[in-house]
TILUM-272319 format. One record per atom (N, C-alpha, C, O): atom name; residue number from 1; x, y, z negated. Coordinates in Angstrom, 3 decimals. Layout:
BEGIN
ATOM   site   pos         xx         yy         zz
ATOM     CA   NUM          X          Y          Z
...
//
This chain:
BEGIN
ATOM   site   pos         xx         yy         zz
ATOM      N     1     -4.119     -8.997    -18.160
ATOM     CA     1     -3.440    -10.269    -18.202
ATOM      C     1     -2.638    -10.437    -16.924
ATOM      O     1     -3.225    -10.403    -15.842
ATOM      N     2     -1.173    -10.637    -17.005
ATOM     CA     2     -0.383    -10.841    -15.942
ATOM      C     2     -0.417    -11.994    -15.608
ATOM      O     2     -0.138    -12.603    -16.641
ATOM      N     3     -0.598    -12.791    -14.732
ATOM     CA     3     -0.535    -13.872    -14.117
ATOM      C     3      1.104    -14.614    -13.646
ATOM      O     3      1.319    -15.824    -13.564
ATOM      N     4      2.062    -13.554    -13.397
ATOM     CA     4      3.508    -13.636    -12.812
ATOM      C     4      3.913    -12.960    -13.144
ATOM      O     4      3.489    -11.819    -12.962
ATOM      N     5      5.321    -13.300    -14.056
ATOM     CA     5      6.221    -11.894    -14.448
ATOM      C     5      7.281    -12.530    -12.923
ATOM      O     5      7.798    -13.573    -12.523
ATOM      N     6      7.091    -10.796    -12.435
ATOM     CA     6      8.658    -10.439    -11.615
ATOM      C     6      8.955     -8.980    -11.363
ATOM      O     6      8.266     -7.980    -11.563
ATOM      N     7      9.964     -9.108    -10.952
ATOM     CA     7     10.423     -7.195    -10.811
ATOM      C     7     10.352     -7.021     -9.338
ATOM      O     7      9.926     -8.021     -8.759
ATOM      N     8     10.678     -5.948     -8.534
ATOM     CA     8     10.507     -5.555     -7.649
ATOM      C     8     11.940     -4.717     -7.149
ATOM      O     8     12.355     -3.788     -7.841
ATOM      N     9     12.432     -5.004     -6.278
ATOM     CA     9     13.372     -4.544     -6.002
ATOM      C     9     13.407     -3.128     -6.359
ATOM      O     9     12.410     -2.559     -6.804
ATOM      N    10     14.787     -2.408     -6.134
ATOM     CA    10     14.905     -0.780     -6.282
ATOM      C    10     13.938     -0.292     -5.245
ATOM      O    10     13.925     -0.887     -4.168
ATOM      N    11     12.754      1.186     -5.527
ATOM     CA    11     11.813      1.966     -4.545
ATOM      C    11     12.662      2.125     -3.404
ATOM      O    11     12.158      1.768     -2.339
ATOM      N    12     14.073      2.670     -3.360
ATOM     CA    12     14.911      2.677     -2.260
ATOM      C    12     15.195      1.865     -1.499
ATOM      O    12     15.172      2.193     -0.313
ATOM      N    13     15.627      0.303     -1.902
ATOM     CA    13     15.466     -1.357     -0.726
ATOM      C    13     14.701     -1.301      0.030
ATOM      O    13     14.734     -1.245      1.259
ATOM      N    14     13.326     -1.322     -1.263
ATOM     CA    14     11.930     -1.708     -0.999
ATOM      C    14     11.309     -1.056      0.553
ATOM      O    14     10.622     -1.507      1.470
ATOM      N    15     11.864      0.021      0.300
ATOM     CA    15     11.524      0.870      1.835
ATOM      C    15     12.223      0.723      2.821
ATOM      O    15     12.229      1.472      3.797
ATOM      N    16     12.832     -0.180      2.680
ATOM     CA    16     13.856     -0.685      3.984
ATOM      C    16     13.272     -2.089      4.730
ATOM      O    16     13.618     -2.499      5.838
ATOM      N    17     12.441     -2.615      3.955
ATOM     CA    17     11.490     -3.547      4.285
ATOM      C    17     10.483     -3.490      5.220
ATOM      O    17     10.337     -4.400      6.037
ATOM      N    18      9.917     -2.717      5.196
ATOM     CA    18      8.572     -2.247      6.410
ATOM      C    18      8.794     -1.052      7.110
ATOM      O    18      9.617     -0.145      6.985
ATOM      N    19      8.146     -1.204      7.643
ATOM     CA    19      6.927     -0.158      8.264
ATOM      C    19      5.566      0.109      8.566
ATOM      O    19      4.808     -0.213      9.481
ATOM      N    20      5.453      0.945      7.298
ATOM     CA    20      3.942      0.273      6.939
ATOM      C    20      3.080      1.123      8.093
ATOM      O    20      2.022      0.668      8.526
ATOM      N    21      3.547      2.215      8.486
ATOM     CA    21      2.556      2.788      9.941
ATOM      C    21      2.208      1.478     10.540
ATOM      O    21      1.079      0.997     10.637
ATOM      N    22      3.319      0.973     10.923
ATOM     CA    22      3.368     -0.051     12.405
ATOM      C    22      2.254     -1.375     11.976
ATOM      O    22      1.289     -1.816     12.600
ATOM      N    23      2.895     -1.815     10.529
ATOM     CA    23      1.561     -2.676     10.315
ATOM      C    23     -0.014     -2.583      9.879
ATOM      O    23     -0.859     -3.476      9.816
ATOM      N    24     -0.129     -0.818      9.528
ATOM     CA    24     -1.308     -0.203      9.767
ATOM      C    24     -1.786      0.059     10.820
ATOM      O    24     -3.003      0.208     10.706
ATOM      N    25     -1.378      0.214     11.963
ATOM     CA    25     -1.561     -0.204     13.331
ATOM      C    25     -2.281     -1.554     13.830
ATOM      O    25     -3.338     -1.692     14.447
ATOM      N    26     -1.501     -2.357     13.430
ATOM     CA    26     -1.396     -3.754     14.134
ATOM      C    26     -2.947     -4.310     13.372
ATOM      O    26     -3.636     -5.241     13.791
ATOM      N    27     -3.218     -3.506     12.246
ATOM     CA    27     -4.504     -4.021     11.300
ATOM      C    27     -5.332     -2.780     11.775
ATOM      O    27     -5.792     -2.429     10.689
ATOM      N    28     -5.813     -1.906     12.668
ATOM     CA    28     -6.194     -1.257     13.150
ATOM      C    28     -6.816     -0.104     11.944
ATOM      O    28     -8.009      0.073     11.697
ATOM      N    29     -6.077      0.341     11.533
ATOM     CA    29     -6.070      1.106     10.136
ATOM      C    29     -5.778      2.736     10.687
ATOM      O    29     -4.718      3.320     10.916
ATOM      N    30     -7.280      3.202     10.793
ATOM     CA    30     -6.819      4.676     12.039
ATOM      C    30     -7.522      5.626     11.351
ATOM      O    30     -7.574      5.485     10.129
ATOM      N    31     -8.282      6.914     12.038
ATOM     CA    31     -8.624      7.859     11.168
ATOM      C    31    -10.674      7.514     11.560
ATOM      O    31    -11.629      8.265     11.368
ATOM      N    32    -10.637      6.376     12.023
ATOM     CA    32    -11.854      6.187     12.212
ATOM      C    32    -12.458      5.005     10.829
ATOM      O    32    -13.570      4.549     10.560
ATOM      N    33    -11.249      4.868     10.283
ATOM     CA    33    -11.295      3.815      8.844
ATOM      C    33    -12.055      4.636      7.746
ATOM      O    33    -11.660      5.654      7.178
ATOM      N    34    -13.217      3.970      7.578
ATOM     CA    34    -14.113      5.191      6.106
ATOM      C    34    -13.026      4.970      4.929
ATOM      O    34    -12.296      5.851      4.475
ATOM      N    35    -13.075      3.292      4.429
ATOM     CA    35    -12.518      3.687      3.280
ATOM      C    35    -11.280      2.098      2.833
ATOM      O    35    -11.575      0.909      2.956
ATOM      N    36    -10.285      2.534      2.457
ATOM     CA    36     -8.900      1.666      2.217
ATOM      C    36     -8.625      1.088      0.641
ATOM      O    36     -8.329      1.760     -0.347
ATOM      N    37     -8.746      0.180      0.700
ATOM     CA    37     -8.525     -0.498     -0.702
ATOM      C    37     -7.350     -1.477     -0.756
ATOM      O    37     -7.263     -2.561     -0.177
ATOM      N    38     -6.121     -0.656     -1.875
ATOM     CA    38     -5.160     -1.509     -1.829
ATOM      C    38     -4.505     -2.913     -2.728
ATOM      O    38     -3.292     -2.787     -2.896
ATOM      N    39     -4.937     -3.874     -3.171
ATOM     CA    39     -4.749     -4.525     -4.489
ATOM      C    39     -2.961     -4.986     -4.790
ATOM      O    39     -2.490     -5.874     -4.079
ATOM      N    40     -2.561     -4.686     -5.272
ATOM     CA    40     -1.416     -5.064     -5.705
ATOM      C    40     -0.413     -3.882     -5.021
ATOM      O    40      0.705     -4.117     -4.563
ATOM      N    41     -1.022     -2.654     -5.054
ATOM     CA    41      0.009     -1.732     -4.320
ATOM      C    41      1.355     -0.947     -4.490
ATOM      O    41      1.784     -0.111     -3.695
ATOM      N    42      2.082     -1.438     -5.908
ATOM     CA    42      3.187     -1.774     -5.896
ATOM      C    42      3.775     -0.158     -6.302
ATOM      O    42      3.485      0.563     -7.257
ATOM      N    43      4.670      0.048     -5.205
ATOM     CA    43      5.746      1.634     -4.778
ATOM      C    43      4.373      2.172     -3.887
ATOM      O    43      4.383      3.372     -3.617
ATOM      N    44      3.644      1.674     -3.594
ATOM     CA    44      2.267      2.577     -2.488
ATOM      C    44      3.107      2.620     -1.489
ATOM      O    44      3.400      3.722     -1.025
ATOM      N    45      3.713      1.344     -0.907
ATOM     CA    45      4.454      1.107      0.214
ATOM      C    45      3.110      1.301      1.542
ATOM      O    45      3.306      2.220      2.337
ATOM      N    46      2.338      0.790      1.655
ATOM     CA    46      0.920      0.814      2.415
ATOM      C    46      0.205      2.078      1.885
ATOM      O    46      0.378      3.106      2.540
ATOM      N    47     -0.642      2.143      0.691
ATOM     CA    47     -1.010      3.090      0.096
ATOM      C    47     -1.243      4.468      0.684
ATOM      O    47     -2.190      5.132      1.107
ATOM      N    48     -0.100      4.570      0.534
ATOM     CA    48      0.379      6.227      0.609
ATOM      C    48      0.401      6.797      2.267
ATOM      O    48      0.264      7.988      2.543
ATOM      N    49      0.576      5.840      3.171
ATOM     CA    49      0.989      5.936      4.363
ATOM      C    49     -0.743      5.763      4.548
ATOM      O    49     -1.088      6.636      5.344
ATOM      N    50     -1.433      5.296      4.290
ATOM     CA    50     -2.757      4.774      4.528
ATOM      C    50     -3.829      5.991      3.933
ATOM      O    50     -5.007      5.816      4.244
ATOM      N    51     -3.625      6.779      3.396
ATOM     CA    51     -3.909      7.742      2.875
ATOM      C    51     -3.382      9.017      3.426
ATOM      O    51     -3.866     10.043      2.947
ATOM      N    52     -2.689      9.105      4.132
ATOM     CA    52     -2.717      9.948      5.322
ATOM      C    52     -3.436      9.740      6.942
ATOM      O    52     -3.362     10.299      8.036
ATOM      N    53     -3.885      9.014      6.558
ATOM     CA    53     -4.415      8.421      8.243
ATOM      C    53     -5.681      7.986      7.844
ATOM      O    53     -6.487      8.623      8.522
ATOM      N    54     -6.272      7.220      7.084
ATOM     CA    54     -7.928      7.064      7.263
ATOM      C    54     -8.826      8.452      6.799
ATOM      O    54     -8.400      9.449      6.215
ATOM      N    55    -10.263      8.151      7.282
ATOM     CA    55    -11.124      9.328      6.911
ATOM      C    55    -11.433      9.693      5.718
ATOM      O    55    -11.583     10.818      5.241
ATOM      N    56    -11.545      8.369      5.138
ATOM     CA    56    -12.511      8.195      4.046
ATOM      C    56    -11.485      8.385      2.528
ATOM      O    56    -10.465      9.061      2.394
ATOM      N    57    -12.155      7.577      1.584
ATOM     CA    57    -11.494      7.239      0.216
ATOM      C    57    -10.683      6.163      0.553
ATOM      O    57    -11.068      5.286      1.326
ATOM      N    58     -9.120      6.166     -0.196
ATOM     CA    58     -8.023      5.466     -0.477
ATOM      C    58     -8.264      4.873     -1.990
ATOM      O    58     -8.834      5.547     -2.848
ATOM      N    59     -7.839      3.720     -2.200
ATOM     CA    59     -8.235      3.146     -3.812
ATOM      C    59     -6.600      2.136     -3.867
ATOM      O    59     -6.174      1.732     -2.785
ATOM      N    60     -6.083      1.923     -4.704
ATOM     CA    60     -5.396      1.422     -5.082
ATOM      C    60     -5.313      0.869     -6.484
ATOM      O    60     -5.467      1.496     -7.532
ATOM      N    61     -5.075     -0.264     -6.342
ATOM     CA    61     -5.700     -1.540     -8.017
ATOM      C    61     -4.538     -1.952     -8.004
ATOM      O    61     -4.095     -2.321     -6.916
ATOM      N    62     -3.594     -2.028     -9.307
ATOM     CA    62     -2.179     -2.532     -9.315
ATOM      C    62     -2.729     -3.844    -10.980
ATOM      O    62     -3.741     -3.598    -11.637
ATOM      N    63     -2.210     -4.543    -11.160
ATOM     CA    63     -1.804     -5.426    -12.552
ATOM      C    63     -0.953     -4.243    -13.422
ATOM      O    63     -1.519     -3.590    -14.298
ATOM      N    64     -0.014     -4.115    -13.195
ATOM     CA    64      0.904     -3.122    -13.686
ATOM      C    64      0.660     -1.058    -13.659
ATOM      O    64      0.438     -0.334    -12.689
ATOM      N    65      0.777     -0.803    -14.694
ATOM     CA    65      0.444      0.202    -15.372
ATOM      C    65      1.556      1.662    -15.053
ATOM      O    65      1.467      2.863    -15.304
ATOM      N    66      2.693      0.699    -14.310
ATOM     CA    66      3.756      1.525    -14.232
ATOM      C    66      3.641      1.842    -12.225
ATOM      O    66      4.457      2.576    -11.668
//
């Protein structure tokens, strides 16, 4: 059950938006992190970057299927 229909900009914008290192940083998100859970993780803008750097298991829970 979707709660909000909206779209998401083009994967290409979208990455012009952050930097998700820097705010994995600032949330102290290091390789001493067991395990990363992402809800609404989208393009795996966080995700993916977060999954190179913690120790443990990465999880990612989206609404959307795509």
């Amino acid at each position: 059950m979707q709660y909000r229909e909206f779209d998401l900009p083009d994967a290409a914008l979208w990455a012009t938006f952050f930097d998700p290192v820097s705010f994995l940083n600032i949330l102290e998100v290091d390789h001493h992190t067991k395990n990363y859970v992402d809800v609404g993780w989208g393009f795996g803008t966080f995700l993916i970057p977060a999954a190179k750097i913690v120790s443990g298991s990465v999880i990612g829970i989206d609404i959307n299927e795509e």
